[in-house]
N, CA, C and O atoms as a MOPAC input file, in Angstrom:
PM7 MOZYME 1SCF
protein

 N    -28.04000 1    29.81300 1     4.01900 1
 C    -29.13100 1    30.75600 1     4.12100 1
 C    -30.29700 1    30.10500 1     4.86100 1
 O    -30.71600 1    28.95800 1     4.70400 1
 N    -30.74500 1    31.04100 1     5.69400 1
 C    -32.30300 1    30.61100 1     6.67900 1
 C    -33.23700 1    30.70700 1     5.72000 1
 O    -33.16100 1    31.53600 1     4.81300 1
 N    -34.26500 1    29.80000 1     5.85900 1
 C    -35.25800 1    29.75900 1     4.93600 1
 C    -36.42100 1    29.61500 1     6.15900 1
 O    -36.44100 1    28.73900 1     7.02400 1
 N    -37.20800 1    30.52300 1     6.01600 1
 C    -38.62100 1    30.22100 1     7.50100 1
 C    -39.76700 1    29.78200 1     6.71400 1
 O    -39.85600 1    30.25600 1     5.58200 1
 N    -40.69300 1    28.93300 1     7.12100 1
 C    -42.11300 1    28.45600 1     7.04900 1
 C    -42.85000 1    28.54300 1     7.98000 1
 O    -42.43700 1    28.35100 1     9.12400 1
 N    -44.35700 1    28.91200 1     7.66000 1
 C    -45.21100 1    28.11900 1     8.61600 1
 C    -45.07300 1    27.10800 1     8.86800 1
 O    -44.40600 1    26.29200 1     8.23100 1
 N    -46.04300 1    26.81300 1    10.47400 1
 C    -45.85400 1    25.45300 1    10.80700 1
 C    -46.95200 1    24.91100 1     9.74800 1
 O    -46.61600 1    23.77200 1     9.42300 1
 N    -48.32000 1    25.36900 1     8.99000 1
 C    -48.99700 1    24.84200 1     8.27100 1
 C    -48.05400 1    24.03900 1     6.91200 1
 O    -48.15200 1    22.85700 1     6.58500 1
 N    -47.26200 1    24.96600 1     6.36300 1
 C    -46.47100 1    24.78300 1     5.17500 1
 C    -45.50300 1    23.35600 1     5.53300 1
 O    -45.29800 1    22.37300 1     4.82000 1
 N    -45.02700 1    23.65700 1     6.86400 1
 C    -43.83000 1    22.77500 1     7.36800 1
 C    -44.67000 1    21.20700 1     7.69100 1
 O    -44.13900 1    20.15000 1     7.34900 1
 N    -45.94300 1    21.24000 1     8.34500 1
 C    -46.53700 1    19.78200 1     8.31900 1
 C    -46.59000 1    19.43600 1     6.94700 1
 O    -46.48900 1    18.25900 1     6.60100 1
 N    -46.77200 1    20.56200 1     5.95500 1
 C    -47.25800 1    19.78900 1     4.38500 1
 C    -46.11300 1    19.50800 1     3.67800 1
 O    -46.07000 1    18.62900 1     2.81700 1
 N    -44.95500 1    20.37100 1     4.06900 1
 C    -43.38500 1    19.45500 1     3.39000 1
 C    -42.45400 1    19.20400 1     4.03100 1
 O    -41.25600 1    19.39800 1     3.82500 1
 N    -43.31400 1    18.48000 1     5.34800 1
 C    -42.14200 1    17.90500 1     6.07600 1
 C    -40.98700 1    17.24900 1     5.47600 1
 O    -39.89100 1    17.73700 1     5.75100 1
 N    -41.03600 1    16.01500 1     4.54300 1
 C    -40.01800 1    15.10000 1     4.10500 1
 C    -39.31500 1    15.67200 1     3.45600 1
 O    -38.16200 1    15.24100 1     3.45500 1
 N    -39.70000 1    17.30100 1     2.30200 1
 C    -39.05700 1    18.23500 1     1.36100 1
 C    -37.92700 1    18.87900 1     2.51900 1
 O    -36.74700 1    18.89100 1     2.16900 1
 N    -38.22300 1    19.32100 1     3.65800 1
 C    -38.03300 1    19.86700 1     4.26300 1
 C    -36.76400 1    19.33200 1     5.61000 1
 O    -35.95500 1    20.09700 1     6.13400 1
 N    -36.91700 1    17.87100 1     5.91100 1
 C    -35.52800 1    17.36900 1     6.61300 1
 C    -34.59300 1    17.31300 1     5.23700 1
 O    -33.48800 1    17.84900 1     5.31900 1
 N    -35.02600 1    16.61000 1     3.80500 1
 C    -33.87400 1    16.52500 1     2.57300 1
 C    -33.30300 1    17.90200 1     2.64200 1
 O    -32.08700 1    17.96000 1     2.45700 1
 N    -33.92500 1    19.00900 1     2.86700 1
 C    -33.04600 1    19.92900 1     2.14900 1
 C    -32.11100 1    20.27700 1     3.68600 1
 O    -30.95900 1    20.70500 1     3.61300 1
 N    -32.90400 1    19.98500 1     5.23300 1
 C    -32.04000 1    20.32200 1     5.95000 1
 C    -30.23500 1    19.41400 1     6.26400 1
 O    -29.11200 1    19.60400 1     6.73300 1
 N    -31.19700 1    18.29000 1     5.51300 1
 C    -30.09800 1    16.98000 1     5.64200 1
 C    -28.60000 1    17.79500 1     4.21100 1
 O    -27.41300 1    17.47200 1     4.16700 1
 N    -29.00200 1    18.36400 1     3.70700 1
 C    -28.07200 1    18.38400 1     2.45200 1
 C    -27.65300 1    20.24100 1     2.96400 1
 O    -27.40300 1    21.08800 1     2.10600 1
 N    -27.65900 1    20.51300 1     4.28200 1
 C    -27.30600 1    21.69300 1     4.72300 1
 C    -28.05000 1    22.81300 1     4.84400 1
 O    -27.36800 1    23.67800 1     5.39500 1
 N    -29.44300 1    23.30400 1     4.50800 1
 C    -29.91900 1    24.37400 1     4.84700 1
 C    -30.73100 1    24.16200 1     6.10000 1
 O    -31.45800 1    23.21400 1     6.39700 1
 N    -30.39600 1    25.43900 1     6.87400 1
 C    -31.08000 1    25.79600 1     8.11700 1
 C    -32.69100 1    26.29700 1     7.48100 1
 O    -33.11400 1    27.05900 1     6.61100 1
 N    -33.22300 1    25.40000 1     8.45700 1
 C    -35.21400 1    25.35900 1     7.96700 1
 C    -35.52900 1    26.10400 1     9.52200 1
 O    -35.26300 1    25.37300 1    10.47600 1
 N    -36.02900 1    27.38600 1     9.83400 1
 C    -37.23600 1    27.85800 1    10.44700 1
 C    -38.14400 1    27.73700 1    10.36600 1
 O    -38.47400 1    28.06900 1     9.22800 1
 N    -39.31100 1    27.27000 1    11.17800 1
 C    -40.52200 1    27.15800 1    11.71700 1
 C    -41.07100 1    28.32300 1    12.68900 1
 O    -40.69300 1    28.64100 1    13.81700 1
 N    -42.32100 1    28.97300 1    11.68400 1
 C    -42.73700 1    29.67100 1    12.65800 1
 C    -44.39200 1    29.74200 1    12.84200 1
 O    -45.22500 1    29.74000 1    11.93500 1
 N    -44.58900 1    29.79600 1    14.04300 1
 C    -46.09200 1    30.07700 1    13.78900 1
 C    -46.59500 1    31.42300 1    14.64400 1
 O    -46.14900 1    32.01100 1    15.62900 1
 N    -47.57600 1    31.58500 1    13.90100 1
 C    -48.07500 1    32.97800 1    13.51300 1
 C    -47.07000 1    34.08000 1    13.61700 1
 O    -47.13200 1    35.13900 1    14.24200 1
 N    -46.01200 1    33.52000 1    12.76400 1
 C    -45.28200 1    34.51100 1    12.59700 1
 C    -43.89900 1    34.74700 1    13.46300 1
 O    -43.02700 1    35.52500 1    13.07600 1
 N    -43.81600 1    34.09100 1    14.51000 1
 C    -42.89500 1    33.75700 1    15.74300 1
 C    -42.06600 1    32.72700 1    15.46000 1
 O    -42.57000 1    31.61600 1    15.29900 1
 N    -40.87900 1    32.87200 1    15.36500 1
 C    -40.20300 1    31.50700 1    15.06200 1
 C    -39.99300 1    31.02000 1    16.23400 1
 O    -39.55600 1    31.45800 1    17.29800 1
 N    -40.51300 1    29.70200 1    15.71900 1
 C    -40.36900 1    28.34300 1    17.57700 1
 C    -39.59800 1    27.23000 1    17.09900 1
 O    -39.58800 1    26.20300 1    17.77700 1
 N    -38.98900 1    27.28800 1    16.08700 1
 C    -37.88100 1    25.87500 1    15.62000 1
 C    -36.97600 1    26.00800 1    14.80600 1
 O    -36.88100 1    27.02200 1    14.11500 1
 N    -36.34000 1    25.24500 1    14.75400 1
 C    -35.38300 1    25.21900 1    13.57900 1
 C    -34.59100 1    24.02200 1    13.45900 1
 O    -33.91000 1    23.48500 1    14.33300 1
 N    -34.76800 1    23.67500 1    12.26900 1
 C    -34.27700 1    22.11800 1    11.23700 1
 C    -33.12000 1    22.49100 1    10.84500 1
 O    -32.94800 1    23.38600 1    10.01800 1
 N    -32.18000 1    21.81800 1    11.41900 1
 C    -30.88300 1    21.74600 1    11.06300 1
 C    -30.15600 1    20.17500 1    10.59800 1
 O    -30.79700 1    19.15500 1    10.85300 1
 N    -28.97700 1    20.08600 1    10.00100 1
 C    -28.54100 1    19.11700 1     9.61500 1
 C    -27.93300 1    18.47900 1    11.11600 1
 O    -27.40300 1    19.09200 1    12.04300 1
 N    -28.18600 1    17.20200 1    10.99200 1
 C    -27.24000 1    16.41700 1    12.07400 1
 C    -26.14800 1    16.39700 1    11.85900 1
 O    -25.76300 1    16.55600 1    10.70100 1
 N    -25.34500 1    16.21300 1    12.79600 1
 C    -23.80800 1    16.29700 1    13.19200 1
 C    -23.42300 1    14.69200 1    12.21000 1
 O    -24.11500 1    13.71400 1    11.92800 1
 N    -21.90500 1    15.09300 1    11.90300 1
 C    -21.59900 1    13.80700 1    11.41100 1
 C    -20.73500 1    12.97600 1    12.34300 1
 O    -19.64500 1    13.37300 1    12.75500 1
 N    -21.28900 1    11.76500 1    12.66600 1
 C    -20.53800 1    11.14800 1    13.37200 1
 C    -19.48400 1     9.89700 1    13.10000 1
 O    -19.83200 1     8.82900 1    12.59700 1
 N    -18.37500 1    10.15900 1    13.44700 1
 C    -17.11900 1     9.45800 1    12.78700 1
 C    -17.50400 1     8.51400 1    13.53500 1
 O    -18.16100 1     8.65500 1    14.56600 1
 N    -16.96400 1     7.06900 1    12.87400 1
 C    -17.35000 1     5.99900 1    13.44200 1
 C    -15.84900 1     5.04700 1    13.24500 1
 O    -15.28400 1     4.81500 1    12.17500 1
 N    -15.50000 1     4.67700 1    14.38200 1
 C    -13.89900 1     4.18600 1    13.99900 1
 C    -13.84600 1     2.78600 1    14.97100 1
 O    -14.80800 1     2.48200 1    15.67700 1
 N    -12.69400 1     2.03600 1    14.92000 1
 C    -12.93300 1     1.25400 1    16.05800 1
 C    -12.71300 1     1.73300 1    17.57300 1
 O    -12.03100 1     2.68000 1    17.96500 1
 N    -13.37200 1     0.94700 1    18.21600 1
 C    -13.32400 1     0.97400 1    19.45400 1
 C    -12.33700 1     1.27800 1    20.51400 1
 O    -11.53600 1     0.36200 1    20.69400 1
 N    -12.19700 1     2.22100 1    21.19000 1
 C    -11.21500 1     1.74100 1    21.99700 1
 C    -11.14300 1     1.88500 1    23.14300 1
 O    -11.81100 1     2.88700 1    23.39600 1
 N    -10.54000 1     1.30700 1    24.43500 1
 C    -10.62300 1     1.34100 1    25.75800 1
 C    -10.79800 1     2.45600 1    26.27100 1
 O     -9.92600 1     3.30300 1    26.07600 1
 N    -11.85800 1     2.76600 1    27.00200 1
 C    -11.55300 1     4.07100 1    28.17200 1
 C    -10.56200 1     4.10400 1    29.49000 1
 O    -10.23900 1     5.06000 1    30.19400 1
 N    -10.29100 1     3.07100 1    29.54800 1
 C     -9.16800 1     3.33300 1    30.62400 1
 C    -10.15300 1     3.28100 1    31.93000 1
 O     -9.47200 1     3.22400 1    32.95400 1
 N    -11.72600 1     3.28500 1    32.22000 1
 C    -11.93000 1     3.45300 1    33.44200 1
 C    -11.78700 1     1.63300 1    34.28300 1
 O    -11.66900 1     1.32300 1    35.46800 1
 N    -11.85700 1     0.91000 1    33.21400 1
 C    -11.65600 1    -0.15300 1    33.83700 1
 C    -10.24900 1    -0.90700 1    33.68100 1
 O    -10.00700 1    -2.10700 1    33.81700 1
 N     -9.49400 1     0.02700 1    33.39300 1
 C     -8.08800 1    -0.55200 1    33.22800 1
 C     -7.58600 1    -1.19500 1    31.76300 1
 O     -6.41000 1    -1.17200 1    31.40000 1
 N     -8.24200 1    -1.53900 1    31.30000 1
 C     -8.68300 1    -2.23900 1    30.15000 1
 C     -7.35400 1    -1.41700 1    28.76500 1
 O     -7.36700 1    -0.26900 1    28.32100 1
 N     -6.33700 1    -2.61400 1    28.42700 1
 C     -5.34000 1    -1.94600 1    27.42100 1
 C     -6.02500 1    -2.11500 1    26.22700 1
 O     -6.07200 1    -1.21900 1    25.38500 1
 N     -6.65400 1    -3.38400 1    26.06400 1
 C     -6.97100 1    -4.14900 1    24.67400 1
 C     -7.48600 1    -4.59000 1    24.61100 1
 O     -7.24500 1    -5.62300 1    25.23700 1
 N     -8.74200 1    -4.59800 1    23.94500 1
 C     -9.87300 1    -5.18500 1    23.20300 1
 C     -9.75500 1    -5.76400 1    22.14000 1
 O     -9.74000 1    -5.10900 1    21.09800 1
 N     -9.61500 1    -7.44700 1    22.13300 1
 C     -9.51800 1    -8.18000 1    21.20300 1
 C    -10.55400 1    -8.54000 1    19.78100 1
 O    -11.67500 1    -9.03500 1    19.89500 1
 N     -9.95300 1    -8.20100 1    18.55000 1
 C    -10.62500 1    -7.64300 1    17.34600 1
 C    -11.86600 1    -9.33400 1    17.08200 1
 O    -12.43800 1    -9.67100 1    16.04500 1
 N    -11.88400 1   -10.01000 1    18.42100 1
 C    -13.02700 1   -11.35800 1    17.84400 1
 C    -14.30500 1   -10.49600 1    18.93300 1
 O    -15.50200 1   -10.63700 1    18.68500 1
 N    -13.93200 1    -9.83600 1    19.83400 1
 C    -14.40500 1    -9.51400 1    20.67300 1
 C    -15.80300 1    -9.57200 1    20.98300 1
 O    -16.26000 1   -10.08600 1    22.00400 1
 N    -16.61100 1    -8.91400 1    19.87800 1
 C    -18.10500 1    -8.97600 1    19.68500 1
 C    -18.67300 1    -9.72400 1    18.85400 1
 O    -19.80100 1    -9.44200 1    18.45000 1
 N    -17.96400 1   -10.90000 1    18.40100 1
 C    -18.09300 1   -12.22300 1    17.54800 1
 C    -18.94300 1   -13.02900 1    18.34800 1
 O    -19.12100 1   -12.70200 1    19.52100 1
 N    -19.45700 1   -13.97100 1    17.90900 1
 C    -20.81900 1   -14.83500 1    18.93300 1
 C    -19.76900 1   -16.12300 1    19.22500 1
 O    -18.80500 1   -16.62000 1    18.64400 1
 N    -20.45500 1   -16.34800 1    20.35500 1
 C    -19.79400 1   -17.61500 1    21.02600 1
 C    -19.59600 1   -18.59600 1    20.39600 1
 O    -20.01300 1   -18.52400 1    19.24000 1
 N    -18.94100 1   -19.85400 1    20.77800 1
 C    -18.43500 1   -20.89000 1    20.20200 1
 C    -19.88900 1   -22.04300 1    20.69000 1
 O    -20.39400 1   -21.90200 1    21.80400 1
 N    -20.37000 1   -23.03000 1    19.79600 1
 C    -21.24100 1   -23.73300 1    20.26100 1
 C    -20.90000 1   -24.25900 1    21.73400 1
 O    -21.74600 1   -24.23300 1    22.62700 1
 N    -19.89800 1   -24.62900 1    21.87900 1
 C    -19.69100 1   -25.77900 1    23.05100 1
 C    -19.71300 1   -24.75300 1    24.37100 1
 O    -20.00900 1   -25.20400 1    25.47700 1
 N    -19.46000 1   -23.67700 1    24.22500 1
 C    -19.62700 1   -22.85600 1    25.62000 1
 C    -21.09700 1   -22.50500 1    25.59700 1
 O    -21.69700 1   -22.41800 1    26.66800 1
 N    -21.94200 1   -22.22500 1    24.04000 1
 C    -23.20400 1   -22.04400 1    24.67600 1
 C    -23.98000 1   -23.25100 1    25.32500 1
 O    -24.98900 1   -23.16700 1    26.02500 1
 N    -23.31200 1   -24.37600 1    24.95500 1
 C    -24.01100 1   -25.17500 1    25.66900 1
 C    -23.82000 1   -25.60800 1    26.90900 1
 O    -24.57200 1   -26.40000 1    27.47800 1
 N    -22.69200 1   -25.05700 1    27.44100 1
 C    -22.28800 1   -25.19800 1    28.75900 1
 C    -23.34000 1   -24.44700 1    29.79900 1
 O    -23.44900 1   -24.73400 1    30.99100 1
 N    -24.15700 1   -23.33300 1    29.03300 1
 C    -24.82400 1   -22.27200 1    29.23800 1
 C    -26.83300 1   -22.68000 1    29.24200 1
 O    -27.91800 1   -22.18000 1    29.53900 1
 N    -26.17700 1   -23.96800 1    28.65900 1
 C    -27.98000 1   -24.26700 1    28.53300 1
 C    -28.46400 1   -23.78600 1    27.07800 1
 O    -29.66400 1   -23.55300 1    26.93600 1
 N    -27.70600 1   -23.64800 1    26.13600 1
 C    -28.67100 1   -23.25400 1    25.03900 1
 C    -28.21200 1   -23.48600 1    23.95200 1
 O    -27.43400 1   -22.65600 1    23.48300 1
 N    -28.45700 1   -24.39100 1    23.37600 1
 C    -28.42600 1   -25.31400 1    22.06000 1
 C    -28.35100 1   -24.57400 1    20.99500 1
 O    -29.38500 1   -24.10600 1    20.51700 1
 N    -27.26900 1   -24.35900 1    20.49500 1
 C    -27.33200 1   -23.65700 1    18.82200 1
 C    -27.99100 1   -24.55700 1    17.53800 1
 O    -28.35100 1   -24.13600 1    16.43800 1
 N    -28.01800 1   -25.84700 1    18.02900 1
 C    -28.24600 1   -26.70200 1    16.76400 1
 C    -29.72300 1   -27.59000 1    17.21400 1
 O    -29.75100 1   -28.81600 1    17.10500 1
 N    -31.02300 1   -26.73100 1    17.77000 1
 C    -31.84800 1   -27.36600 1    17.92200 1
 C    -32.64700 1   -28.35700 1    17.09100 1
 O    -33.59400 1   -28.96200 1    17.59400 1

């Protein structure tokens, strides 16, 4: 169900007002009477591993992949892990 507010009402419960859009109700905003917005819940975004797009050819992305370097190559690099 749509629920509309002023924009006066909507500055004074803003934070009331993303919780209830976050937990699914559609929030209208209107002023003087004109609706100019609407608070909706964000999309849920699945979050999985990674995987190649294919634009660079790329089969496999190795699971150390975004692990931090090994000391001895950063220092090959100029930069001391153990200052």
């Amino acid at each position: 169900m749509t629920k509309v507010f002023n924009l006066y009402e909507a500055k004074n419960q803003l934070s009331s007002l993303v919780d209830r859009a976050a937990s699914g109700e559609e929030i209208v905003i209107a002023k003087h009477g004109q609706p100019m917005a609407k608070l909706v819940p964000m999309p849920v975004v699945k979050k999985g591993p990674r995987k190649p797009s294919g634009l660079m050819k790329i089969k496999w992305i190795s699971p150390d992949f975004d692990d931090p370097l090994p000391p001895e190559l950063l220092k090959q690099f100029g930069y001391d892990p153990d200052p």
